[in-house]
N, C-alpha and C positions, 0 to 999 in steps of 0.2 A: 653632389654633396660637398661643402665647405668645410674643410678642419682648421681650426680653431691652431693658428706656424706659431711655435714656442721651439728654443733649442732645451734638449731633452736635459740641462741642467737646471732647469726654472719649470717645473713641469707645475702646470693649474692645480690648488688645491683640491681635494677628495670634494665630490659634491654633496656627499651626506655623513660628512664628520668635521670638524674642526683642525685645522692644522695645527704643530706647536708655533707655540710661540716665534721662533726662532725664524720659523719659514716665513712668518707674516713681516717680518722686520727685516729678512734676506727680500721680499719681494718691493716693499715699502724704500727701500735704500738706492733699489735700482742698479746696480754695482756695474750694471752693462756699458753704462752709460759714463761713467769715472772716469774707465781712461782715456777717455778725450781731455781731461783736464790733466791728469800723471806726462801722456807722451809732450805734450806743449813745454811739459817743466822739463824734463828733460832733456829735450831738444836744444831749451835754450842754455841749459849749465853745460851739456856737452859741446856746443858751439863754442863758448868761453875759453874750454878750456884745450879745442881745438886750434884756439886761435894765441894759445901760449900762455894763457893768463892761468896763475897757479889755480890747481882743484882744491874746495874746501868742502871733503865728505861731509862734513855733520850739515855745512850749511846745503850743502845737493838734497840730502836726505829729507831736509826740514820743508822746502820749496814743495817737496814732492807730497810732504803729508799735510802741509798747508792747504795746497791746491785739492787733496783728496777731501779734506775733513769738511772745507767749506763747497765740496760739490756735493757732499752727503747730507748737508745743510738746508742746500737748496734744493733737493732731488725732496728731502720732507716736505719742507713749509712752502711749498707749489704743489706737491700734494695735497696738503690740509685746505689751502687756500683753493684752490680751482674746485676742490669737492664742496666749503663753501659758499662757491658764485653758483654752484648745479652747470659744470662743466664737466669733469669726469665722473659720470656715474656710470658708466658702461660695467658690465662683470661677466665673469664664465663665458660663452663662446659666441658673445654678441663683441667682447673687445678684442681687437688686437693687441695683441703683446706688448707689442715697441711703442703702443703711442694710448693718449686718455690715462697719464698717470698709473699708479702700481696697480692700483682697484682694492686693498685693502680697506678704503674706507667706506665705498660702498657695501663692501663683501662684509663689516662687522668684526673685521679681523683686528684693528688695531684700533684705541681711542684717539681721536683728535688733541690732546689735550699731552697724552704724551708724545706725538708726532712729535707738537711745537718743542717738547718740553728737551727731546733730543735734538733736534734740528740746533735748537738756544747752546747749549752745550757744544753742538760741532761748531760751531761759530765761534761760541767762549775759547776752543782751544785756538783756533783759525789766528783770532786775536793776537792771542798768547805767542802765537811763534811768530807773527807779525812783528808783533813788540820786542821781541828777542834781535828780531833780524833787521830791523830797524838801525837797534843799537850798536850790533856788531856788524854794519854794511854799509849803513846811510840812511840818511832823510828818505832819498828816492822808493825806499821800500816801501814806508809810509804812504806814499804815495799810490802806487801800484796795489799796495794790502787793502786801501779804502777804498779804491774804485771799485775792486775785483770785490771787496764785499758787500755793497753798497749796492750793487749792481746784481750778487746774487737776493738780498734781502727785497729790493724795490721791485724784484721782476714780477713779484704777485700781489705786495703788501701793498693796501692802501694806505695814501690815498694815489702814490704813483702810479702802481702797478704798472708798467710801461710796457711789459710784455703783452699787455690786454690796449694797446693805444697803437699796435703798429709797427714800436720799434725796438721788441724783442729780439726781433733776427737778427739788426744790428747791432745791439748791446751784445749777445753772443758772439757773433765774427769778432769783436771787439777784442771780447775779454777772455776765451779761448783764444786767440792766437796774439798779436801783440802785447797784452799788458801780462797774459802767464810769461811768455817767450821770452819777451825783453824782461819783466821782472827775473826769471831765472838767469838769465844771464847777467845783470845788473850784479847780482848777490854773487858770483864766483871776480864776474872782469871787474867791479866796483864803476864801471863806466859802461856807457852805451854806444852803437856802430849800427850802421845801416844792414850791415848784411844779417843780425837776426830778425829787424824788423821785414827785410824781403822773406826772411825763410816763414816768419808767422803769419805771414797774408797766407798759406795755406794751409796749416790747420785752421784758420779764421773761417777762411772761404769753403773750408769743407763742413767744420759747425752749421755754419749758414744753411749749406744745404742739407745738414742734418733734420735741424729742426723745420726746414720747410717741408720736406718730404713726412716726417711727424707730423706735422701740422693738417695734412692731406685726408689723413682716415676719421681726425677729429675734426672736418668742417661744418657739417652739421649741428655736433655736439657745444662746439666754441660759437657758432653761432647764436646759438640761443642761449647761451650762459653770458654773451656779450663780451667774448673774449675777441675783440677784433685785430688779429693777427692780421699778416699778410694776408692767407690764404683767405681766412673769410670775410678779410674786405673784398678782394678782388677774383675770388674765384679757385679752383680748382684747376680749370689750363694753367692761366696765370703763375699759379704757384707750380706746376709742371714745369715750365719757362722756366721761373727764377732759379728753380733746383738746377735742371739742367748749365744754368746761365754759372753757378756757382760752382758746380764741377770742372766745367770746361776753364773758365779764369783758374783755379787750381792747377789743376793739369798745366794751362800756357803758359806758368809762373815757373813749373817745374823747369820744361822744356827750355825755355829763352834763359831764363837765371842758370841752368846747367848750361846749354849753351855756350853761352856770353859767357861764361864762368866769375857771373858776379857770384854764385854761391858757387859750393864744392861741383864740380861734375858730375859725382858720386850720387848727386839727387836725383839723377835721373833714373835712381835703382824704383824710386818712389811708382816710377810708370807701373812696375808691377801690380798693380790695384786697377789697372785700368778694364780688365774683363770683369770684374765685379763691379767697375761704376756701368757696364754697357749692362747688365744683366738686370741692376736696378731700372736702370731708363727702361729698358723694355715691359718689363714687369708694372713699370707704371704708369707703362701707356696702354697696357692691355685692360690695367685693372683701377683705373682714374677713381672710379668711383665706388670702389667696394673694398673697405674696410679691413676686410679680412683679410680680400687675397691678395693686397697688398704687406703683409707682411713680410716675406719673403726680400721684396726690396730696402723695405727698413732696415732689415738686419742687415741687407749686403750695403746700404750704407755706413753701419756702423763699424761694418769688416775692412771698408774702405776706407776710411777713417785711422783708424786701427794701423792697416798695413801701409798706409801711405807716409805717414806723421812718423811711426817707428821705423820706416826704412830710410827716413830723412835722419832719423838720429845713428844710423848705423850707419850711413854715408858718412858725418860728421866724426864719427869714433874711426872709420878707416882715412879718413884726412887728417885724425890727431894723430894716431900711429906712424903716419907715414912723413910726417913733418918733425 
């Protein structure tokens, strides 16, 4: 018998009553999925200011709800969108958890109509503190604010949609790891350096293999809704390969860049995640093709994720103290 891997704070709606509100809009927002965009900004203001360049609280703060508000943005309207094309309509304990979107709008939980009309709003603010920071930091923010939103709005909207052409996975390595990393840092040093662009090749590289391993349990489904992703142009092993491939450059960036001590040494606290990436690869070599019992490893990629990107920023906080 297959159970349906949820961590026991997201637990599936009642199947014979209606949730509140609230739960449908916790589920819709995905919140699991955010700090991959919060540790990148932090990463990069704490680099800054490791690196002697004065701290500017309001402005760390702003970077961090910026990047939040416009991942809650697109975490909607790739919802609304991919439901849509008849791509995520999986629901109840035919979906896995981590991947085929919240399920809200299969499930009747939430209208479409207000998805977008919030998604619009998180942006509107996203804007707002763009334009703020813009003003009191430089042009370059400007810069960095447009791509990153640009990039979250096109990744489903037609007539781009670029997530649905192939080069999804790499607009994410993108904009998860250099443009959050270096824009955060950008806003405290008002100048850029090579060593946060080396420290964002891995949260980059770990996004990457976020959403490919996401991409795994929805091959079929993206299939036929003609979302052609990595995984289902090329396959199921294929995208096993790349996850794998994405991991490992992660990890060898940590290793050589502590090493070599082009970044802090201290990053090599980051190896700590390394039994939950071997736990995922197993998991998803046992269960390539089944949906479900793949969850398990989604999560431990998001855990991996999580602990690797925040142990790089606590390496960068015990180099600022000690300098």
């Amino acid at each position: 018998m297959r159970l349906r891997t949820e961590p026991s704070w997201a637990s599936a709606a009642p199947r014979k009553s209606r949730p509140p509100a609230w739960v449908a809009w916790r589920r819709a927002l995905r919140l699991y999925f955010v700090l991959p965009s919060i540790l990148p900004a932090l990463l990069g203001g704490v680099m800054a200011w490791a690196a002697g360049h004065p701290f500017h609280p309001l402005h760390f703060a702003l970077v961090a709800a910026g990047v939040t508000l416009n991942h809650l943005g697109l975490n909607l309207a790739d919802d609304v969108l991919d439901f849509r094309h008849a791509v995520d309509l999986q629901t109840g304990d035919e979906k896995n958890f981590f991947a085929g979107g919240s399920g809200v709008l299969p499930e009747g939980l939430l209208k479409e109509t207000h998805m977008l009309r919030a998604a619009g709003a998180f942006f509107a603010a996203t804007a707002l503190i763009g334009a703020y920071l813009t003003w009191a930091c430089g042009w370059p923010v400007l810069a960095f604010g447009l791509f990153g939103m640009a990039s979250s709005i096109f990744y489903t909207v037609p007539p781009v949609r670029f997530g649905y052409r192939g080069v999804g996975e790499l607009g994410l390595f993108v904009n998860f790891g250099p443009v959050i990393v270096l824009g955060s840092y950008f806003v405290q040093a008002r100048t850029l350096a090579p060593e946060p662009l080396i420290a964002s090749l891995v949260p980059g590289l770990l996004m990457w293999s976020m959403i490919i391993i996401n991409e795994i349990p929805d091959y079929e489904a993206d299939r036929r809704g003609g979302k052609w992703n990595l995984v289902a142009r090329f396959g199921r092993q294929t995208g096993a390969r790349l996850y794998g491939a994405g991991l490992a450059a992660a990890y060898g960036i940590l290793v050589v860049a502590g090493a070599t001590r082009r970044l802090s040494p201290f990053i090599l606290l980051g190896l700590v995640s390394l039994p939950l990436a071997a736990k995922s690869l197993l998991v998803l070599r046992r269960h390539l093709t089944d949906p479900l019992a793949l969850a398990p490893a989604n999560l431990a990629m998001i855990q991996v994720h999580n602990l690797t990107v925040g142990a790089l920023v606590v390496a960068y906080l015990i180099e600022g103290f000690r300098s």
